[in-house]
KENU-883966 format. One record per residue (C-alpha): x, y, z; residue number from 1; residue in three letters. Coordinates in Angstrom, 2 decimals. Layout:
N
X,Y,Z,NUM,ala
...
This chain:
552
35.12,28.85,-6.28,1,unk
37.94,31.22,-7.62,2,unk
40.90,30.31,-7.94,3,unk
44.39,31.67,-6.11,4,unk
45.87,31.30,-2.49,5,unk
43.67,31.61,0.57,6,unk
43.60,34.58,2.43,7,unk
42.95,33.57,6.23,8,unk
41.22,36.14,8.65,9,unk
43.47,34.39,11.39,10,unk
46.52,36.40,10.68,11,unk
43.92,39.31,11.18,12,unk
42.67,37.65,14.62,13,unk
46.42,37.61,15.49,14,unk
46.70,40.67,14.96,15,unk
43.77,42.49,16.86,16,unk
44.67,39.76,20.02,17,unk
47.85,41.65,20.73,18,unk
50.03,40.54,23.55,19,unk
51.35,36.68,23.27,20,unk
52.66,33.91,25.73,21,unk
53.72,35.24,29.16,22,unk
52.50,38.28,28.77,23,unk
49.33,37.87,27.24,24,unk
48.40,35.74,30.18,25,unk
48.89,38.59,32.61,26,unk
47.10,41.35,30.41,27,unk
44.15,40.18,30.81,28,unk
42.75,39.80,34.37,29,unk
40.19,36.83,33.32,30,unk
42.70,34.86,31.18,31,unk
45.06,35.19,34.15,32,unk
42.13,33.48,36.20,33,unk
42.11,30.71,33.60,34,unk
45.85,30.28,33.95,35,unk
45.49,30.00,37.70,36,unk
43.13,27.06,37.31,37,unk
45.71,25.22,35.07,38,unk
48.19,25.89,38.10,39,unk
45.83,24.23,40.38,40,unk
44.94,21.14,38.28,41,unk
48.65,20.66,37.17,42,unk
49.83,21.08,41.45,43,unk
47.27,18.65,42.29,44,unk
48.23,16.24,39.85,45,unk
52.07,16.97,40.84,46,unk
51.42,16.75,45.08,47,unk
49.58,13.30,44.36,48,unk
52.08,11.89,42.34,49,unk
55.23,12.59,44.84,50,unk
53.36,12.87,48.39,51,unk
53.11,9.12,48.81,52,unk
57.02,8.37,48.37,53,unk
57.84,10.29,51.21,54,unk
54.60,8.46,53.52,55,unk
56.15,4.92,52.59,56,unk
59.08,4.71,55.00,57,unk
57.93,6.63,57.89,58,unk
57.73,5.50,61.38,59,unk
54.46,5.61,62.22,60,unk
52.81,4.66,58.66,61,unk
55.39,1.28,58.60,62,unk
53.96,0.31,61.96,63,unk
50.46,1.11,61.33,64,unk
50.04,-1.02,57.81,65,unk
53.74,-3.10,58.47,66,unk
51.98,-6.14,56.82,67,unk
51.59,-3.99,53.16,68,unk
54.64,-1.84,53.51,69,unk
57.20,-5.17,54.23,70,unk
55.82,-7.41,51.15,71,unk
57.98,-5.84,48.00,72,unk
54.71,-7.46,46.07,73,unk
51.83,-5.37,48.63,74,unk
54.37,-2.60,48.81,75,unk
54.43,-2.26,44.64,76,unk
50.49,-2.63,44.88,77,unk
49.87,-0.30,47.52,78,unk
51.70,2.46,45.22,79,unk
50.61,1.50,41.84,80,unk
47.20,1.16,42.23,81,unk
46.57,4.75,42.20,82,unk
48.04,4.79,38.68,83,unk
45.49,1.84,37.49,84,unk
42.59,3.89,38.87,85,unk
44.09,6.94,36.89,86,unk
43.81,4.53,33.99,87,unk
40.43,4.35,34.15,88,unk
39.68,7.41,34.74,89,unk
41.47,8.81,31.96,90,unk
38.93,6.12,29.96,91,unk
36.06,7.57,31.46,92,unk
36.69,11.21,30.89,93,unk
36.25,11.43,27.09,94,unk
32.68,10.71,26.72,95,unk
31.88,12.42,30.37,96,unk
33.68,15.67,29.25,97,unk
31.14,15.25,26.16,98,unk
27.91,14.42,28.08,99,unk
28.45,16.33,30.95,100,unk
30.76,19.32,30.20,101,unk
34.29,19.74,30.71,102,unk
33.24,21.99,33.82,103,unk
31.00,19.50,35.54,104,unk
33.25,16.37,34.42,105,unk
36.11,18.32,36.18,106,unk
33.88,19.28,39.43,107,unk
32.59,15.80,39.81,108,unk
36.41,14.13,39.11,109,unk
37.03,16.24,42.56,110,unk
34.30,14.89,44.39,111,unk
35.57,11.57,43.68,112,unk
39.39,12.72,44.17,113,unk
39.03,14.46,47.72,114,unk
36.16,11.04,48.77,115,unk
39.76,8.98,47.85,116,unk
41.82,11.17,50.06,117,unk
39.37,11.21,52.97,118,unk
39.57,7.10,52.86,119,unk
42.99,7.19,52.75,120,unk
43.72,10.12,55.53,121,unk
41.09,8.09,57.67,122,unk
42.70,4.79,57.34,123,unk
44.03,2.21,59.97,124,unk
44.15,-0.55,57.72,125,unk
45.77,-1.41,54.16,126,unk
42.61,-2.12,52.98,127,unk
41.51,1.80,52.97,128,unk
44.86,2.78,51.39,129,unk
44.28,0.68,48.70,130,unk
40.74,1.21,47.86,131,unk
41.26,5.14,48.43,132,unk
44.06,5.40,46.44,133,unk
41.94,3.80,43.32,134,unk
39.58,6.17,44.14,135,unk
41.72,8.96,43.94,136,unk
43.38,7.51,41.31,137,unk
40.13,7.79,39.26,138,unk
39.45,11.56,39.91,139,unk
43.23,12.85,39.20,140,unk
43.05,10.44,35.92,141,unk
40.13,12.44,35.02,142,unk
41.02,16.16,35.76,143,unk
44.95,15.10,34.15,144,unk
42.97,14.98,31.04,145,unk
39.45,17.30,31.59,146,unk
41.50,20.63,33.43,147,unk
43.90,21.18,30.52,148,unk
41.09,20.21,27.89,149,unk
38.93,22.82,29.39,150,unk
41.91,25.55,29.85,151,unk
42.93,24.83,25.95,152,unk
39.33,25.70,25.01,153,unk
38.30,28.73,27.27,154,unk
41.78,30.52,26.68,155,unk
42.83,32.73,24.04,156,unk
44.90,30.93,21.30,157,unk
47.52,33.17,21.86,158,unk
48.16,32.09,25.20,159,unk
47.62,28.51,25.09,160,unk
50.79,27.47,24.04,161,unk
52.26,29.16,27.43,162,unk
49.43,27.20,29.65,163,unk
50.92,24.01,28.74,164,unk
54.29,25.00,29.58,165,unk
52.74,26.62,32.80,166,unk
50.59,23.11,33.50,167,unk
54.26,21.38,33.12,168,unk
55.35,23.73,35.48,169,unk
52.48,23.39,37.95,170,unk
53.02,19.57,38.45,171,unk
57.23,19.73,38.55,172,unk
56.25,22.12,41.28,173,unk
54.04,20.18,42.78,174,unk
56.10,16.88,43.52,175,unk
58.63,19.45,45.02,176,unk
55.85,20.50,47.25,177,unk
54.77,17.40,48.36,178,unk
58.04,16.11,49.07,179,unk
59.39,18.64,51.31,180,unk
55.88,18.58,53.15,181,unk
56.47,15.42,53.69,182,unk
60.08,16.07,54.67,183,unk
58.50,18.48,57.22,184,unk
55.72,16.45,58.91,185,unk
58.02,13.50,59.58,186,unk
59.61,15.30,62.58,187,unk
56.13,15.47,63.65,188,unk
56.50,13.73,67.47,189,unk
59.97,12.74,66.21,190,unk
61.48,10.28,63.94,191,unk
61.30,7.02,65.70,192,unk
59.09,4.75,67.86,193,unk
56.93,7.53,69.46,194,unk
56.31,9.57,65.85,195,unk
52.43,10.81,65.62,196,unk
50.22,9.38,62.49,197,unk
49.62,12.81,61.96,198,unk
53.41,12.58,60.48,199,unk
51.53,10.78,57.39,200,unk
47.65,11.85,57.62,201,unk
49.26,15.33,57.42,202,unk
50.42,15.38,53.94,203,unk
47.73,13.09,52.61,204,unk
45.03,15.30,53.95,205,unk
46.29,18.07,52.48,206,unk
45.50,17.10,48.95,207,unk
42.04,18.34,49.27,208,unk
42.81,22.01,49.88,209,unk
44.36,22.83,46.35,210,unk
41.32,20.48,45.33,211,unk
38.60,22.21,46.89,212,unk
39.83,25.17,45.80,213,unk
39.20,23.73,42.11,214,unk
36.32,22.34,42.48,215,unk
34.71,25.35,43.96,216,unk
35.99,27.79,41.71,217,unk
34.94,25.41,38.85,218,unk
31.25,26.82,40.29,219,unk
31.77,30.24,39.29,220,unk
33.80,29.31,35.90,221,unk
31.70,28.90,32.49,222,unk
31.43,26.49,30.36,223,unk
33.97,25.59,27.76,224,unk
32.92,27.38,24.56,225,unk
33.77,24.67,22.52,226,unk
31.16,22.69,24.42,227,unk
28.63,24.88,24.00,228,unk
28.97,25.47,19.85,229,unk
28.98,21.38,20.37,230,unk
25.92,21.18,22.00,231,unk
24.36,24.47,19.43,232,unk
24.31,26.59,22.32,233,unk
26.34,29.26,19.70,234,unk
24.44,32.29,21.63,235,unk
26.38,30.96,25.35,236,unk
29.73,30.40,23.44,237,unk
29.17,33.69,22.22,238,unk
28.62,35.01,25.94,239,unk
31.24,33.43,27.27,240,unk
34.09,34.37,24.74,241,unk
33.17,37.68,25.30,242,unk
33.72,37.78,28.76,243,unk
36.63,36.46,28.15,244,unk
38.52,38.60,26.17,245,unk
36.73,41.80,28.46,246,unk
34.82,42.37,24.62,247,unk
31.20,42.88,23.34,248,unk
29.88,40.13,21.56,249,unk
29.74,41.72,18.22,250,unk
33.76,42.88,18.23,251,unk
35.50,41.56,15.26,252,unk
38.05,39.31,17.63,253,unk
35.13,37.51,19.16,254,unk
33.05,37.02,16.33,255,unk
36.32,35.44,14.45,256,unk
37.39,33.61,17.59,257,unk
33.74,32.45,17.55,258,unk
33.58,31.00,14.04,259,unk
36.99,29.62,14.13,260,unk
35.71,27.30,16.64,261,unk
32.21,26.28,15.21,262,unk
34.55,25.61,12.02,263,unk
36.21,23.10,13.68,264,unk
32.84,21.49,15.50,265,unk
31.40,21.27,11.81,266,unk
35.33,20.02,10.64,267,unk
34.62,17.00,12.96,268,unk
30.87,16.51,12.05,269,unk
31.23,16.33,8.16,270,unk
34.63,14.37,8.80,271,unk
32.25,11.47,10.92,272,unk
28.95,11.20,8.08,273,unk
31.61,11.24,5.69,274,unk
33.56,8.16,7.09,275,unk
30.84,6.53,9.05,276,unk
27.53,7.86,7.28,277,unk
25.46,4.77,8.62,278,unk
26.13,5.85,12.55,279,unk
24.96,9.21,12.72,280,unk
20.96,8.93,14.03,281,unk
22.73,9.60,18.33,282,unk
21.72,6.69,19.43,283,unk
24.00,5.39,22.22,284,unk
24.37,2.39,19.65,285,unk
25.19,4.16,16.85,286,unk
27.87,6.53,18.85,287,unk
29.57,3.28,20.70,288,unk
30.16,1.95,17.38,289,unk
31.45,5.33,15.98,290,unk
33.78,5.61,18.51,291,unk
34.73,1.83,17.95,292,unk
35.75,2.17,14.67,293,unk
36.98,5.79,14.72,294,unk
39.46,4.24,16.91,295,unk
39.85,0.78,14.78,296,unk
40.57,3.25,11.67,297,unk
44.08,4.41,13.38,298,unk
44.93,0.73,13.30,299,unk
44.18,-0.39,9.49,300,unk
46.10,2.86,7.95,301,unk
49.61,2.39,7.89,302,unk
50.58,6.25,8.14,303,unk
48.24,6.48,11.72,304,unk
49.62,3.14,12.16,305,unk
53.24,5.10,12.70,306,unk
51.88,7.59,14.68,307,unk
50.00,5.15,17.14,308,unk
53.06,3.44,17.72,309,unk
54.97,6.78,18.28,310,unk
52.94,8.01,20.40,311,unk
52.56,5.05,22.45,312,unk
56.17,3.88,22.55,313,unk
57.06,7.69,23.18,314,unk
54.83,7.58,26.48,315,unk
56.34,4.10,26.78,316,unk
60.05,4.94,27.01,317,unk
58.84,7.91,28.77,318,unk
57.86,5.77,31.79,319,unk
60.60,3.12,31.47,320,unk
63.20,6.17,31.78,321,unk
62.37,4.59,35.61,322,unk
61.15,8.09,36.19,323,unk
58.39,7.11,38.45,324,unk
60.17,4.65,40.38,325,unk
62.73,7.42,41.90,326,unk
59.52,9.58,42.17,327,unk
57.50,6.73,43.93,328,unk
60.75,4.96,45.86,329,unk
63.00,7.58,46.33,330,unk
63.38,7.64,49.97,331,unk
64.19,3.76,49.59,332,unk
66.34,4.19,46.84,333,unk
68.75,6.91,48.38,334,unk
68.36,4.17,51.65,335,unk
69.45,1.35,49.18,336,unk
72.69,3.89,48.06,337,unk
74.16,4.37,51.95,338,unk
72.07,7.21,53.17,339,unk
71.42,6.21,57.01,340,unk
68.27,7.40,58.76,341,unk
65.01,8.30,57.03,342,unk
65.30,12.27,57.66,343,unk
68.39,12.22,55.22,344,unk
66.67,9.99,52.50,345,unk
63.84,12.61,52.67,346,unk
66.02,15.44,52.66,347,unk
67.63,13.88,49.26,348,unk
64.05,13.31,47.85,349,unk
63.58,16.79,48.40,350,unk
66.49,17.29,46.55,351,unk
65.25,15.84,43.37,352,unk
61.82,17.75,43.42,353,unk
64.15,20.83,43.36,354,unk
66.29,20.28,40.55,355,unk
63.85,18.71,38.02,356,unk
61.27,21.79,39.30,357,unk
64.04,24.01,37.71,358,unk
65.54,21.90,35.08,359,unk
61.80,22.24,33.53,360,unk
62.11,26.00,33.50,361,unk
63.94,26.81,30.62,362,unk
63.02,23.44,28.74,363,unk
59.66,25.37,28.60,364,unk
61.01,28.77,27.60,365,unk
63.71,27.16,24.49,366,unk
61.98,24.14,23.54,367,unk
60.82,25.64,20.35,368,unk
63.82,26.85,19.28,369,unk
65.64,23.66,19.95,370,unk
63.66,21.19,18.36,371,unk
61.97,18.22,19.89,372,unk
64.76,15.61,18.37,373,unk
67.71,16.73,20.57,374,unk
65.98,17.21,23.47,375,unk
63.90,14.11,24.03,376,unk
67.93,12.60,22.86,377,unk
70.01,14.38,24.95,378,unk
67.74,13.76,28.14,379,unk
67.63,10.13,27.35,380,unk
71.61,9.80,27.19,381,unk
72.39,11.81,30.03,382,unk
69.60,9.73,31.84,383,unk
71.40,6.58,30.91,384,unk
74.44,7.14,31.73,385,unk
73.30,8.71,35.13,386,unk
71.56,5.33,35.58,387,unk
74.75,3.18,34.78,388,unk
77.34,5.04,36.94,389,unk
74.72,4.67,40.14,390,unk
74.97,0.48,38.78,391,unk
78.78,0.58,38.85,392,unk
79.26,2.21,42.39,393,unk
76.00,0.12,43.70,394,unk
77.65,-3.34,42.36,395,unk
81.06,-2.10,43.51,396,unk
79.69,-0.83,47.41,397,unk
76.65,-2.33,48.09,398,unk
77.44,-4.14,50.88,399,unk
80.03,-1.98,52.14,400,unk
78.08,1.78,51.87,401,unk
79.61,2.46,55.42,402,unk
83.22,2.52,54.75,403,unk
82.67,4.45,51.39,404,unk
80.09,7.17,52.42,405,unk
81.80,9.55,49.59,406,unk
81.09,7.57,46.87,407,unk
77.02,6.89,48.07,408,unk
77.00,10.93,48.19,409,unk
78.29,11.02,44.45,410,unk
75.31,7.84,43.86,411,unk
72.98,10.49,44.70,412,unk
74.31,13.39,43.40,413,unk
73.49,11.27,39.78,414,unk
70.18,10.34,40.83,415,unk
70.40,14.37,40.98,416,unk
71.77,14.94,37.54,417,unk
69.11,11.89,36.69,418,unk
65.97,13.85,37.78,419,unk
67.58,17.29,35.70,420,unk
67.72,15.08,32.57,421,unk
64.36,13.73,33.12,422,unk
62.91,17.72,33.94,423,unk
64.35,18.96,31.24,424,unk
63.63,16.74,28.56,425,unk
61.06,13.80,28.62,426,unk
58.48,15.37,31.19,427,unk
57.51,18.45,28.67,428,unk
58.67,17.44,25.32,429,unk
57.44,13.83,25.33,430,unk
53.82,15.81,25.55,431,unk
54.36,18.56,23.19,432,unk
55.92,15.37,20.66,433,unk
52.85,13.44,20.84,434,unk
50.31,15.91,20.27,435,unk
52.25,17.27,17.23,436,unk
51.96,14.33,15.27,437,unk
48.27,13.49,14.60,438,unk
45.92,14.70,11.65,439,unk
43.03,17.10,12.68,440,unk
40.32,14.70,12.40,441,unk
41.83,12.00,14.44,442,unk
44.00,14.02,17.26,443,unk
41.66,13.66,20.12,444,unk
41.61,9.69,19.74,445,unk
45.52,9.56,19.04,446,unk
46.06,11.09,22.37,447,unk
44.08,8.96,23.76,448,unk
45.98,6.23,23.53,449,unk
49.00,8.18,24.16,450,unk
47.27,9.05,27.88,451,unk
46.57,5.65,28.01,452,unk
49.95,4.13,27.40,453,unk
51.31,6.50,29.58,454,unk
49.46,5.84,32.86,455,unk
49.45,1.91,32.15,456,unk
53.28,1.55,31.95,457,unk
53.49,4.32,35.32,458,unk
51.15,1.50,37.27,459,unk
53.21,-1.31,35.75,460,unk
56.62,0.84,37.05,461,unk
55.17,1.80,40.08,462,unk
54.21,-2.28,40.74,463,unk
57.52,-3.96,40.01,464,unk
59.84,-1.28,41.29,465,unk
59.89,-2.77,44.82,466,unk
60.44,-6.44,43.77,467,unk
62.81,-4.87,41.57,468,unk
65.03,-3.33,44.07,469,unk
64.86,-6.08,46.47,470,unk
65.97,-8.82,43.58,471,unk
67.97,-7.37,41.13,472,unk
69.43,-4.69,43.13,473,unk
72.11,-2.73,41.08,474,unk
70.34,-4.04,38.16,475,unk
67.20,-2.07,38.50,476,unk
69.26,0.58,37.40,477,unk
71.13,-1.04,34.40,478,unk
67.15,-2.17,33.29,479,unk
66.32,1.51,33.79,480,unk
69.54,2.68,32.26,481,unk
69.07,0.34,28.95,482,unk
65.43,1.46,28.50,483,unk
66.55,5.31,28.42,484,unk
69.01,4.09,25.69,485,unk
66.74,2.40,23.70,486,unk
64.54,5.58,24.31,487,unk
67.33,7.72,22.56,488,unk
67.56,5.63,20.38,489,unk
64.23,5.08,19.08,490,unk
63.49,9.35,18.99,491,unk
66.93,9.00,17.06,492,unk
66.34,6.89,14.40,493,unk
62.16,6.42,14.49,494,unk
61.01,9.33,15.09,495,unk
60.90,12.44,12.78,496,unk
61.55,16.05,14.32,497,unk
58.27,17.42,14.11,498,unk
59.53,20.97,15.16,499,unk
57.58,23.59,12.60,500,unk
56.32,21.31,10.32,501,unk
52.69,21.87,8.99,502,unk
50.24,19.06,9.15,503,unk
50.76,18.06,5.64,504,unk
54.55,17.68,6.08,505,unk
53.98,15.81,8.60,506,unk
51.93,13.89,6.47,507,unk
55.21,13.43,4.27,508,unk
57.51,12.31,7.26,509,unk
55.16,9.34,8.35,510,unk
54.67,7.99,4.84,511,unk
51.30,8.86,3.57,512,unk
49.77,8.09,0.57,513,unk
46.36,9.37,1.25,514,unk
47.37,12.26,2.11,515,unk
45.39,12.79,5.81,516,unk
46.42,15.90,6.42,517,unk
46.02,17.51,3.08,518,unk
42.08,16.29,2.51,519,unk
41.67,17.06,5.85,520,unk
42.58,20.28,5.41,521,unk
41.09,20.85,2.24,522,unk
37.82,20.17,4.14,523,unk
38.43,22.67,6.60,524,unk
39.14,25.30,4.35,525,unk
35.75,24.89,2.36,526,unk
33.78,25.40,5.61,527,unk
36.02,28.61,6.48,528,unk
34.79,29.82,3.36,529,unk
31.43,28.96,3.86,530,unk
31.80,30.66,7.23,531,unk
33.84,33.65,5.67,532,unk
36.72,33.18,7.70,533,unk
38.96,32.18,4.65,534,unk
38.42,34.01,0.43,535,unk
40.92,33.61,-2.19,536,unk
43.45,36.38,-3.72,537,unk
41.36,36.80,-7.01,538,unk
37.98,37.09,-5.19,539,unk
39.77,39.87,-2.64,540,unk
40.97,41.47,-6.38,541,unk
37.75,41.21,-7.88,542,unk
36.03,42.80,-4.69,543,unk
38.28,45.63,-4.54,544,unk
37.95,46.44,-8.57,545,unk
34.36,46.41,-7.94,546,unk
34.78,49.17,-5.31,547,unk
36.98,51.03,-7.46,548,unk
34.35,51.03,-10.17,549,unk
31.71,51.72,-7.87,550,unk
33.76,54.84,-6.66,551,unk
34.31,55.47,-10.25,552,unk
């Protein structure tokens, strides 16, 4: 092999792709498709997580399951069971989205999604609710992590970067949805003793339109390509990237796109009978233990040993920010600060899907230039000290919210400020943090465990919130408000910006020896070369004085 720096055709792909980001996603009529189906996955995932806050105090739903909704212990279960079932299906999806497809894994996780809605929307009893909401817990678990896995790998790179921030987006927008729905459908028959159960089957039912859609349109969609080069259907992958991009199959863009991904299938392969040569004959034996100890090796290397715990104690802070307890309780909550009668505390939940709907908007548009260090820092402060000025008036007025209705209104207006902080900083760039910081070979399982952390501290949130507020009162926020501290200050002083850095400098910030990043790339560019997507400077030179001569 010659010598010299590597000359990637990538920059070339770049190049013939033309328009980026925003506008690359509207110049082309199928990728704008693609970006429509991220919208949907992200708004379902959104209306589920924020619809149910609004159901918990009204009228009709307290009388109908009073014996759930009164126990702070039933109440905490009723909610965070959904997030458990999420748990598991977020388990579950990895080796469907392999078997099955990403497209049929996503159209089966809404089958099981809109059969947990119809249980729920059906119910009389508690015992409905709960099952149905594990149910549904289990499908949005799955198409949280299968929608955006399939919309990475069907889209253009040069777009794919903008269908995160337009996923974020999606489910911001969604929990403003569902709460002003919900807002809306509790005047249904009025607000008291004779309000209709259609006040609260209403806005539960309507989960399965937005799903529906999905999982119908998922019909029509192709398979990821990725998939396909995975399962040597290269001739399909072929097809289908060349719809895509509105190209033949033999254009230079597809053919590049085309190899850039069966690069990275045969990246992965070599990378597994290289580290685990004695599992590789399929067997479902051989690939449970694979898995097993692709997952045990994150654990015995020090360097993934930092990341794992980054990742996980990022998602972990994320959740203890008490996020999901103002999303989950906040009609109780803004009760709790002096707000009398339940259309006002729903009005001020709607209030809070507003503001961190558009506190996400430019967090998506700058976060790149910002970094991900004083974001994730400066939310986590601000969140804080939101959370300890709502302790001091609670402590001071508690008891006495009627004679000092001026300073419950500035309680709220915090909780406000609370949900911007939250919007603008640890929803996205928590995310974009923890998929920055893992090697090639090991990403998918590193976040993972990041998904995992993350919907196993919401449940625990979600569960104790209730007892929380009913025992320590003002102190559920100074708990909250500590936790976002220690948040800031773990980014602060744990965890490396990760902003621009390549792979191997990242390599360099969590203390490797081995240098992951560096064989791992080394790897990948012998099989570009192999493939002819990467030559060196002095073979381009001695192809071009071979021309010359040849002309000569």
């Amino acid at each position: 092999m010659a010598g010299g720096a590597p000359i990637s055709t990538s920059t070339h792909r770049k190049a013939l792709a033309g328009a980026s980001g925003w506008a690359g996603l509207v110049h082309n009529r199928r990728v704008f498709l693609i970006a429509i189906f991220a919208s949907l996955g992200g708004l379902l995932y959104g209306y589920n997580q924020g619809v149910f806050s609004g159901v918990l105090p009204m009228y009709s739903f307290e009388d109908r399951m009073w014996h759930a909704v009164k126990n702070p212990a039933m109440k905490g279960w009723l909610v965070a069971i959904l997030e458990l079932g999420a748990w598991f299906g977020v388990l579950l999806t990895g080796y469907l989205a392999d078997k099955l497809s990403r497209k049929y894994t996503i159209i089966l996780a809404v089958i099981v999604f809109c059969i947990g809605v119809v249980v729920q929307t059906a119910a009389f009893t508690p015992a409905p609710i709960f099952g149905g909401r594990f149910v549904t817990g289990l499908g949005i678990g799955s198409l949280s992590m299968a929608v955006p896995l399939y919309n990475a790998e069907i889209a253009p790179p040069e777009v794919r970067g903008s269908l995160v921030a337009l996923q974020q987006l999606a489910i911001t927008f969604g929990i403003m949805v569902s709460f002003w729905i919900d807002y809306g459908t509790n005047y249904i028959g009025g607000v008291g003793p004779g309000q209709s159960e259609a006040a609260w089957r209403i806005p539960l039912g309507l989960q399965l339109a937005p799903a529906i859609v999905l999982g119908i349109g998922m019909w029509f969609m192709p398979f990821s390509p990725r998939w396909l080069v995975n399962q040597g259907r290269d001739e399909e992958a072929l097809a289908v990237l060349s719809s895509a991009r509105g190209l033949s199959p033999t254009s230079e863009l597809v053919q590049i796109e085309f190899l850039e991904i069966r690069a990275q299938y045969l990246f992965e392969k070599e990378t597994s009978e290289l580290n685990f040569p004695q599992y590789q004959d399929g067997s479902w034996s051989s690939s449970f233990k694979l898995g097993f100890y692709d997952y045990l090796s994150l654990l015995k290397s020090k360097t993934l040993l930092k990341r794992v715990m980054a990742g996980s104690l990022t998602m972990f802070f994320q959740q203890w920010t008490g996020i999901n307890a103002i999303l989950y309780y906040a009609p109780a909550i803004f009760k709790a600060l002096g707000l009398t009668g339940n259309s006002i505390s729903l009005l001020a939940t709607g209030v809070v899907g507003i503001v961190m709907f558009l506190a996400t908007i430019p967090a998506v548009i700058w976060v790149d230039q910002l970094g991900r260090k004083p974001v994730l820092i400066s939310g986590a402060f601000l969140m804080a000290a939101c959370h300890f000025i709502v302790a001091i008036l609670s402590g001071l007025y508690q008891d006495s919210w009627s004679e000092h209705v001026a300073a419950g209104w500035v309680a709220c207006v915090f909780v406000w400020i609370f949900a911007i902080g939250f919007g603008y900083s640890w929803g996205p760039c928590a995310w974009i943090l923890v998929a920055e910081i893992w090697p090639l070979s090991v990403r998918g399982k590193g976040m993972s465990i990041a998904s995992s952390s993350n919907w196993m501290n919401n449940f625990i949130v979600g569960q104790v919130t209730p007892l929380m507020l009913e025992h320590l009162r003002y102190g559920t926020f100074v708990f909250f408000g500590a936790f976002s501290l220690m948040g800031g200050f773990f980014i602060w002083f744990l965890v490396p910006e990760t902003k621009g850095l390549t792979l191997e400098e990242m390599d360099d910030v969590f203390g490797s020896i081995g240098g992951f990043a560096a064989a791992d790339q080394a790897r990948l560019d012998a099989i570009n070369r192999r493939l002819g997507l990467v030559h060196d400077v002095e073979e381009e030179k001695e192809s071009g004085s071979s021309s010359h001569e040849k002309e000569k």
